[in-house]
C-alpha positions as CSV (number, residue, x, y, z in Angstrom):
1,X,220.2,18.1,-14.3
2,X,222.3,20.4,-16.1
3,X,221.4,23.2,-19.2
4,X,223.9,22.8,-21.7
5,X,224.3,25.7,-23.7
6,X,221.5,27.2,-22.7
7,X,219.1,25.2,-24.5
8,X,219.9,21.6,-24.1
9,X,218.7,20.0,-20.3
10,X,220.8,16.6,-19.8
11,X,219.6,14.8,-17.0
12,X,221.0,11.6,-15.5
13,X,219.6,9.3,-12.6
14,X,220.6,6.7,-10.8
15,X,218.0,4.2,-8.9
16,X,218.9,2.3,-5.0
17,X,217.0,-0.6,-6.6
18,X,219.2,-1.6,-9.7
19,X,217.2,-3.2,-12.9
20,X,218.9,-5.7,-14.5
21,X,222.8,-7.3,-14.2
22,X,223.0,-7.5,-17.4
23,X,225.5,-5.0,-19.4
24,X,224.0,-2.1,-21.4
25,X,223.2,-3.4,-25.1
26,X,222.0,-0.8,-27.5
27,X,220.2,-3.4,-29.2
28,X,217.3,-3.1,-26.0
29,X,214.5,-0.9,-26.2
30,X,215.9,2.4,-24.5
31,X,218.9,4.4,-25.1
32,X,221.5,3.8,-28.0
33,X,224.3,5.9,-27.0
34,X,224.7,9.4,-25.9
35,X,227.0,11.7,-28.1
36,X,228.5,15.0,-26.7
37,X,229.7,17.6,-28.9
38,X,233.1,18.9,-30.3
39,X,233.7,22.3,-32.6
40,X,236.5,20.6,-34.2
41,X,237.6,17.2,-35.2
42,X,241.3,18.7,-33.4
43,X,239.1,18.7,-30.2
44,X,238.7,14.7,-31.3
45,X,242.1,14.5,-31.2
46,X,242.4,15.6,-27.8
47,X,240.0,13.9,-26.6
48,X,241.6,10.4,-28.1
49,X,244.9,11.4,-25.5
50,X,242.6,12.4,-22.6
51,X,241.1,9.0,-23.0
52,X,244.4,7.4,-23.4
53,X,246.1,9.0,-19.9
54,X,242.7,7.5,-18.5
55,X,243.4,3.7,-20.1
56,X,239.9,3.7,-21.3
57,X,239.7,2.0,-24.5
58,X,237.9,3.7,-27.6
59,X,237.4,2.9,-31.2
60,X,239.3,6.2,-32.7
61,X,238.3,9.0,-34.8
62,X,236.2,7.3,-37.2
63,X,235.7,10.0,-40.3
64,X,232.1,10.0,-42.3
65,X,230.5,12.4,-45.0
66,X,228.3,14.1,-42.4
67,X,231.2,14.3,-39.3
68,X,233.8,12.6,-37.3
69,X,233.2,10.3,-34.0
70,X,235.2,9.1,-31.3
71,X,233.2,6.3,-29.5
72,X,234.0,4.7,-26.1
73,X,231.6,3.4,-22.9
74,X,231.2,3.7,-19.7
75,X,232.3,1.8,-16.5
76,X,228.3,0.7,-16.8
77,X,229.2,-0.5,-21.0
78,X,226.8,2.6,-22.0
79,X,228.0,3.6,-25.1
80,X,229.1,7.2,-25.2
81,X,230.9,9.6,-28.0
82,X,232.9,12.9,-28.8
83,X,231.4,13.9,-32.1
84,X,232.5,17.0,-34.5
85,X,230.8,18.2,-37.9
86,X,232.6,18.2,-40.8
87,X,235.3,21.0,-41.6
């Protein structure tokens, strides 16, 4: 478990007994995808080289009216994303 900025608890568990084989599908009752947050859409950026050096493959910096995302998953196919408000 970890407090993220003093107000935000992020826990993550992992069972011995695994569920399904099946890849993670948003579509499936339970999580969608898990965003983490950026100050800046530069922070994007850097995060779109970090991922790069790492060969793992991500959709870009997509912009929108209400903020800019980065999206990627993870070795399990959750989908994950770096996400900034607008400027």
């Amino acid at each position: 478990m970890w407090l993220v900025g003093g107000q935000t608890l992020v826990g993550l568990h992992q069972f011995a007994d695994p569920g399904d084989a099946a890849p993670f599908d948003e579509r499936h009752v339970g999580l969608d995808h898990l965003a983490f947050a950026c100050t800046s859409r530069s922070e994007l950026d850097n995060w779109v080289e970090r991922l790069d050096e790492l060969g793992i493959p991500h959709g870009g910096v997509v912009e929108a009216a209400y903020g800019s995302g980065l999206s990627f998953r993870d070795p399990d196919t959750i989908a994950l994303e770096f996400f900034a408000p607008p400027s």
